[in-house]
C-alpha angles and dihedrals in degrees: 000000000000089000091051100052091040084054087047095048097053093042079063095046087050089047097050100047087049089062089053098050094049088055093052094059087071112029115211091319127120123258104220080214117174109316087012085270104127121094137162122229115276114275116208096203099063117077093239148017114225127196139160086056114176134136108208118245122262124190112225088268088060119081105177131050133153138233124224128200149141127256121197098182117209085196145043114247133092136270100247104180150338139207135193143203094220091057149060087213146018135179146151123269140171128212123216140167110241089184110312096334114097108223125205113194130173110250123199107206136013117195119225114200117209107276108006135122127239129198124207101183140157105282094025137052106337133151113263120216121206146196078007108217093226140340115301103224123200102280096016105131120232122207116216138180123210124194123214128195111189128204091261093054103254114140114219127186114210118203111215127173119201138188128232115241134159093225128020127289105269082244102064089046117110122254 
């Protein structure tokens, strides 16, 4: 009986740290997952917390796309910058109507407030990428890196992995 509990003692021991590690591959950051769903717990540590994570998808003919998520700061600052894997080049952009032409410019900083939720959505802010390195297919998954300045100066990067997807995770829909 003693063998047994011991055995059942360190399978929980081996389950647990499992668990851990795998958290620690993606630190407080949102898995886009398969219809954008998975999250880790909030981490309090990290200046933000990002959801409703998704790139939509671009065949080989296609060399720009955009990615789409959802930052809660836990801090003030701005988000300064960001950079991909899946492009050459990735930067932040806003989308406006000047009349009844929509219009798409490069915006260098976006500032977060404490708290507060921002959107980056089709039609809206979103990340444009750029001389894609290849095509993005539907549950391919996307590294980015956002870069945070907050309003003390530090400078914080921000590893986020997205899925690619042709329409937005369920979660991030209106009710």
């Amino acid at each position: 009986m003693k063998h047994v509990r011991t055995l059942l003692v360190a399978g929980l021991a081996v389950a647990a740290l499992q668990a851990c590690s795998k958290h620690e591959e993606h630190p407080a950051m949102a898995m886009g997952g398969q219809a954008g769903a998975a999250m880790h717990t909030q981490d309090m540590t990290m200046p933000c917390k990002v959801s409703n994570v998704w790139v939509r998808s671009a065949g080989p003919e296609l060399k720009t796309s955009a990615a789409y998520l959802t930052l809660e700061p836990f801090v003030d600052g701005n988000l300064v910058g960001v950079i991909s894997d899946a492009a050459g080049v990735a930067e932040i952009h806003s989308m406006t109507m000047d009349g009844d032409v929509m219009r798409m410019r490069k915006v260098d900083s976006v500032p977060l407030k404490k708290g507060m939720e921002f959107d980056f959505k089709p039609n809206d802010y979103h990340i444009m990428l750029m001389d894609l390195k290849g095509p993005l297919t539907v549950g391919q998954t996307v590294n980015l890196q956002l870069f945070i300045e907050t309003a003390a100066g530090e400078k914080l990067e921000i590893p986020v992995k997205a899925t690619v997807a042709d329409q937005p995770p369920m979660a991030s829909m209106a009710h």
